[in-house]
C-alpha positions, 0 to 999 in steps of 0.5 A, spaced: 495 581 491 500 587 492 502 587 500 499 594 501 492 589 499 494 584 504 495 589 509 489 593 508 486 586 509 490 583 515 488 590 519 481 587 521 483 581 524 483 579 531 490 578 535 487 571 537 489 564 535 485 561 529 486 559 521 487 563 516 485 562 509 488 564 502 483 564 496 483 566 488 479 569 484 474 563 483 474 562 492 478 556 492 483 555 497 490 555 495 493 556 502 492 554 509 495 556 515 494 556 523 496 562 527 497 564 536 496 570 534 493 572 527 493 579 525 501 579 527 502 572 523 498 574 517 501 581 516 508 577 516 506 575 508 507 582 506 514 582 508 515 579 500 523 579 501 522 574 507 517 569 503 520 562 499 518 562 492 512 558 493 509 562 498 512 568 494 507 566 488 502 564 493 500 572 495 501 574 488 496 570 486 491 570 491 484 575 491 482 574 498 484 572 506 478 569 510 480 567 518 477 563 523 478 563 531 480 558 535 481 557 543 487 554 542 494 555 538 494 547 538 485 547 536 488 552 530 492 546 529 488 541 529 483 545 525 488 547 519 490 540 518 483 537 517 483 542 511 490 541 507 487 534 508 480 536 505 481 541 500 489 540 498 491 547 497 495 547 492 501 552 495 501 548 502 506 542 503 501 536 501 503 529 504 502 524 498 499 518 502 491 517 504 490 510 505 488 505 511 494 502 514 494 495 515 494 491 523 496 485 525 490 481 527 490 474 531 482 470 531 481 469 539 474 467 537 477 461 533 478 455 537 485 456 533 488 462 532 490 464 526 494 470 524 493 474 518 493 481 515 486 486 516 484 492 514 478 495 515 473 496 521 476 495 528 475 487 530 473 488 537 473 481 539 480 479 536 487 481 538 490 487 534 497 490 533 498 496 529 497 500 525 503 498 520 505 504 516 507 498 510 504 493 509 511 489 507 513 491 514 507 488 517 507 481 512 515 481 515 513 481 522 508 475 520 512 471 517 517 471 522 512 469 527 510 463 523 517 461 523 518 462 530 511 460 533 508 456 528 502 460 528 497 458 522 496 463 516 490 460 512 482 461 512 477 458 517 476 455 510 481 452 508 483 449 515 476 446 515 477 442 510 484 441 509 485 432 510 492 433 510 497 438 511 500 444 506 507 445 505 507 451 510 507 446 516 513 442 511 517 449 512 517 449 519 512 455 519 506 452 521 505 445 525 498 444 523 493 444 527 487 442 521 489 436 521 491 435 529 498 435 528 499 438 535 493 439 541 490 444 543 493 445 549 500 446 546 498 451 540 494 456 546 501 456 549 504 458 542 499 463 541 501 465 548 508 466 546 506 470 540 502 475 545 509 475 549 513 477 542 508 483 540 507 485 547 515 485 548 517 480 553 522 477 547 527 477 554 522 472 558 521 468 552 529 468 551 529 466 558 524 459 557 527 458 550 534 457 553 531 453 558 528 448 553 533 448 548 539 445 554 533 440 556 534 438 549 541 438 549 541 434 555 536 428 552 541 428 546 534 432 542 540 435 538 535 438 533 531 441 537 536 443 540 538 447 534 532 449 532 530 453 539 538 456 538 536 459 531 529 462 534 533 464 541 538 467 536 532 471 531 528 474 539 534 477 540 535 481 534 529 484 535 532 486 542 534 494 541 540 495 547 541 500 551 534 505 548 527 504 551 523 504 545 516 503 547 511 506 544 517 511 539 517 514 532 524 516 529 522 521 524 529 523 520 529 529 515 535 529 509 535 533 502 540 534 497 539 539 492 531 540 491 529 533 494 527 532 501 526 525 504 522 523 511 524 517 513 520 514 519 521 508 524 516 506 527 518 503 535 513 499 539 515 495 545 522 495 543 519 491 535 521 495 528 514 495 526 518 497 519 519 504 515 516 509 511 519 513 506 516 519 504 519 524 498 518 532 498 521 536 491 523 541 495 527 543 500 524 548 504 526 549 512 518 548 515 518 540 509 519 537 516 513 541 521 509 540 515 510 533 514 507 531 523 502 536 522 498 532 516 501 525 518 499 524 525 493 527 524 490 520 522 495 516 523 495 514 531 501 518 534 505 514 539 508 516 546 514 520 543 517 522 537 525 523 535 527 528 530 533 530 528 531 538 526 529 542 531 521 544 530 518 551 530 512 548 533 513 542 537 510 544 544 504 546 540 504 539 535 506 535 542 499 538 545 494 538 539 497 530 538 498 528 546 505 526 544 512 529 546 517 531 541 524 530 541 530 534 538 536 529 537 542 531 533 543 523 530 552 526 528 553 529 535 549 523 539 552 516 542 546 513 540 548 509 534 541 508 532 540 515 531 546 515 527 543 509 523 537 512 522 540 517 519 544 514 514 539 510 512 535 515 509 540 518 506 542 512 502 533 511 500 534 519 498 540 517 494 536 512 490 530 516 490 534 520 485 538 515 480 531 513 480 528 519 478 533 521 473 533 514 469 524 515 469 525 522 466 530 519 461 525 513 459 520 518 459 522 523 455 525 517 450 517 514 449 516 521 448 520 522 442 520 516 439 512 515 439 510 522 439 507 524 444 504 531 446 508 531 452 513 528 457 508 524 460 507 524 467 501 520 468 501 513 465 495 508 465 496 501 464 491 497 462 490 489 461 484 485 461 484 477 465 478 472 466 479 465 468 476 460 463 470 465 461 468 467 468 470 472 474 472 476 467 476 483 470 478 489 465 484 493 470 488 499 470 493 500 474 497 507 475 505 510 474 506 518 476 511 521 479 516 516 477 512 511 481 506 505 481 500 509 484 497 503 487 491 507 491 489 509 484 488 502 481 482 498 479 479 492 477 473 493 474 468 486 473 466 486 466 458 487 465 457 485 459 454 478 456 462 476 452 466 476 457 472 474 452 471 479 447 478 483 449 475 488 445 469 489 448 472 489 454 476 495 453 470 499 451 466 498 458 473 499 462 474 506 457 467 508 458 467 506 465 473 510 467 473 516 463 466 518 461 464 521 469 465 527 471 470 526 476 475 522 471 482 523 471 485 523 465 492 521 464 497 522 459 499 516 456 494 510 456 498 504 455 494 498 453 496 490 453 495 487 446 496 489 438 494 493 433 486 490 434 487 493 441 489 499 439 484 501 433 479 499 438 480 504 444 483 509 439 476 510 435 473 510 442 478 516 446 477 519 438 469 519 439 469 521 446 474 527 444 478 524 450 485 528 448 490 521 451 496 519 448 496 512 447 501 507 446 499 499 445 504 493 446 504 487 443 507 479 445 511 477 441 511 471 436 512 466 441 511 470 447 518 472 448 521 478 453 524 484 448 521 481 442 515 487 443 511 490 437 509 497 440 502 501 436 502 508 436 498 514 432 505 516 430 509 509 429 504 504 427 508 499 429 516 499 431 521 494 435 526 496 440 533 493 440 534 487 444 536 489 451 533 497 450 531 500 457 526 504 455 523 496 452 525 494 459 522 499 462 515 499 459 515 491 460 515 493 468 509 497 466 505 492 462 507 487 467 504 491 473 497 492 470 498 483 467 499 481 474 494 486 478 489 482 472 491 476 474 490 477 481 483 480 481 480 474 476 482 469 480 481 472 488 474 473 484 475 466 482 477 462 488 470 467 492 466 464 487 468 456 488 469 458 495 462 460 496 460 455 493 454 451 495 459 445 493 463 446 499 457 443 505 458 437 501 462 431 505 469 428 503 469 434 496 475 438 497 476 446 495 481 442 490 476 438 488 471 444 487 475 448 484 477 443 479 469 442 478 469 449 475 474 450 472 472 444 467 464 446 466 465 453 467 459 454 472 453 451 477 449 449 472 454 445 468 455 441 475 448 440 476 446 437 469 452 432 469 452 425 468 455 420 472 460 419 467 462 427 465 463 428 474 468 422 474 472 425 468 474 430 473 480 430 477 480 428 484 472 426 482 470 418 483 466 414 482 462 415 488 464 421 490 460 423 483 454 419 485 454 423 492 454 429 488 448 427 483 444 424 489 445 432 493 443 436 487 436 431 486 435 432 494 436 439 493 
């Protein structure tokens, strides 16, 4: 589209607020923004010496311009960010992060509470905290928690049928209650105490703590003493000086050549509820603006957020998201906070980087020494698992951008009749992901497992004219790191030298695919035995039913045993197995 075009276009719209569209030729959206007022916004685009080289190329490859108005300047807003979110245009700064954030869950409905990590459907009946931006964050502020109050962690499950206790209260992170090791009484003013911490009264806990711990002192309880001390000591370290940070997101900006980073920090009641780093290959001025637009939309905006460069549309964003935004210059404030949080994104940015250039090099050594068709950018890894012929899982996990896609990862149950046939299940996963129309092909399918493997999936990708490169990776005789053998259409069999990165680089791979494999084979597994009809069996422990299924694979096997053949499990005796016997008769 020349300026002229634009213009000859733009003359027909109103000057109200409102959103206005790019399109191509084939009516797709690749640019969405929001206007106050949309003739004079709009007609800006044709002043071609002031665009970036992004929004430049944009107007050069659209066909059409369609607006649509809103009251408000901050609806447009609203109204603008739900469609970059629905439509991703390619020429918009797209924010590469659509998942549910995780929350901090406490059962109230359990006679004992039990604290643990949720997503999904609000819990109304339970106490909640959160949304937590990272789940690592969220699995540290639980982890501290189980140090300092002792707040149990397992499944209502587990706690049912526990006899003795688990090693969680031998580490001093959990006091047991499943096997009665405190009262009800004193566990309710632990939980009490923890409501106190996620609420930000760490000073008034301090404040009995300190009484508590000289009490101790005094009846020469001199490791109790101790232990109080260490807690008063983690409490205060969640205690930021001299800033009220209530409910307040820090929000910093920093680039270096064409990479930006955003780093947020996430304030609530005074607690680091943790960090996010978000990367942008670009460097443009709006990277920030654009990053609060598409973020705050899902994602629950707090009381205030600070950021460290000054924003064309704050007032704007603080009215469409009822939030305040803040400008502070972290190198000129007396805040030492600030200036923290600048530094710590400057040093992620930093890593960011020399990891990127070192991903490129490995990429473009796998590239020549296999013979790649291209760089590859898209990487899916594939492995298979399954726990003695059952729960057989065939999963695929997701490297691009230099990075693990782990909103792309999947776990796909085995349908077919021989779960242990590898073969055949790499057949259904390749059908299964690939052969529907939606399917996102990848540039490089790297498998676990030898030349067989290889064959297999090759003669299918060949069958289904699937144009992916593929890359198989062998163990080595004795199952030794660096001893790999590689498969691929060009090298039918090649070794790197021991000690290689790239070697390493693409065991770090195989790896994330076998433990992903591991993990949903036995979750399914351990669901299995936990659903079991076995567990309504008095005195038959979740360790026994689990042992039950590992040795005779299945119910069935359980039901038609001997007396003889149940006593030969592990923790089954004699009685317990005639118990068993007598259950399945009666039932």
């Amino acid at each position: 589209m020349t300026p002229e075009e634009l213009l000859n276009i733009v003359q027909f719209f109103p000057d109200l607020p409102g959103v206005y569209r790019y399109l191509d030729s084939d009516e797709n959206i690749i640019y969405a923004g929001k206007a106050k007022n949309l003739r004079k916004r709009v007609s800006s685009y044709a002043r071609l010496d002031t665009l970036s080289n992004r929004i430049r190329q944009m107007v050069f490859n659209a066909r059409n311009i369609i607006f649509e108005t809103t009251l408000t300047e901050a609806d447009a807003l609203i109204l603008e960010s739900k469609l970059i979110k629905e439509f991703r245009p390619k020429y918009n700064i797209l924010l590469k992060d659509d998942k549910d954030y995780p929350f901090l869950v406490i059962t109230k409905t359990h006679d004992y509470p039990r604290i643990l990590k949720y997503r999904g459907k609000e819990m109304l009946k339970e106490y909640r905290k959160g949304p937590f931006v990272s789940a690592k964050a969220l699995y540290d502020i639980i982890l501290e928690i189980t140090k300092l109050f002792q707040i149990r962690t397992c499944t209502d499950y587990t706690f049912k049928t526990r006899k003795r206790p688990c090693i969680e209260y031998f580490i001093h992170q959990c006091s047991a209650p499943c096997v009665n090791y405190i009262s009800k009484e004193d566990y309710d003013e632990k939980i009490k105490a923890v409501y106190r911490f996620l609420d930000g009264k760490n000073a008034d806990i301090i404040e009995d703590l300190t009484k508590e711990m000289y009490d101790a002192s005094n009846a020469l309880e001199y490791e109790k003493a101790a232990s109080l001390r260490d807690q008063i000591k983690v409490l205060s370290s969640y205690i930021v000086q001299n800033i009220n940070l209530s409910n307040t997101h820090i929000v910093i900006k920093a680039s270096f050549e064409n990479t930006t980073i955003i780093k947020v920090f996430f304030y609530n009641n005074n607690i680091n509820y943790g960090t996010k780093d978000f990367f942008f290959n670009s460097a443009e001025q709006d990277i920030l603006q654009s990053f609060i637009k598409q973020f705050y939309f899902d994602f629950p905006s707090p009381r205030e957020i600070w950021v460290n460069e000054e924003i064309e549309d704050a007032d704007v964003l603080g009215t469409a998201y009822k939030t305040k935004i803040i400008f502070v210059e972290p190198k000129r404030t007396k805040k030492l906070l600030l200036q923290e949080c600048y530094n710590s994104a400057l040093t992620s940015l930093g890593v960011y980087i020399e990891q990127n250039l070192s991903n490129e090099e490995h990429l473009k050594r796998i590239q020549s020494i296999f013979g790649l068709t291209k760089i590859p950018n898209r990487i899916d890894i594939f492995d298979n698992s399954h726990f003695f012929g059952k729960n057989a899982f065939g999963c695929v996990v997701v490297f691009e951008d230099g990075k693990f896609k782990r909103k792309d990862y999947r776990a796909y149950k085995i349908q077919s009749a021989n779960t242990q046939d590898d073969y055949q299940m790499m057949r259904e996963v390749i059908e299964r992901r690939y052969l529907k129309d939606d399917a996102i092909l990848p540039d490089l399918l790297l498998i676990d497992g030898g030349l067989g493997q290889f064959n297999v999936v090759n003669a299918m990708l060949d069958s289904y004219h699937l144009q992916i490169d593929i890359i198989s990776i062998a163990k080595g005789v004795n199952r030794n790191a660096f001893d790999e053998t590689f498969f691929s259409r060009k090298l039918k069999e090649f070794k790197f030298t021991k000690g290689d990165k790239t070697l390493f680089f693409l065991e770090r791979l195989r790896d994330e695919a076998h433990n992903f494999a591991i993990k949903s084979s036995r979750k399914s597994f351990e669901k299995t035995f936990q659903n079991s009809e076995l567990s309504s069996i008095k005195d038959l422990s979740s360790e026994v039913i689990k042992n039950l299924y590992e040795h005779f694979k299945d119910i069935e096997e359980i039901r038609h045993a001997s007396e003889e053949e149940l006593s030969k499990v592990k923790g089954m005796s004699y009685n317990l197995a005639k118990r068993l016997i007598k259950y399945f008769k009666d039932h």
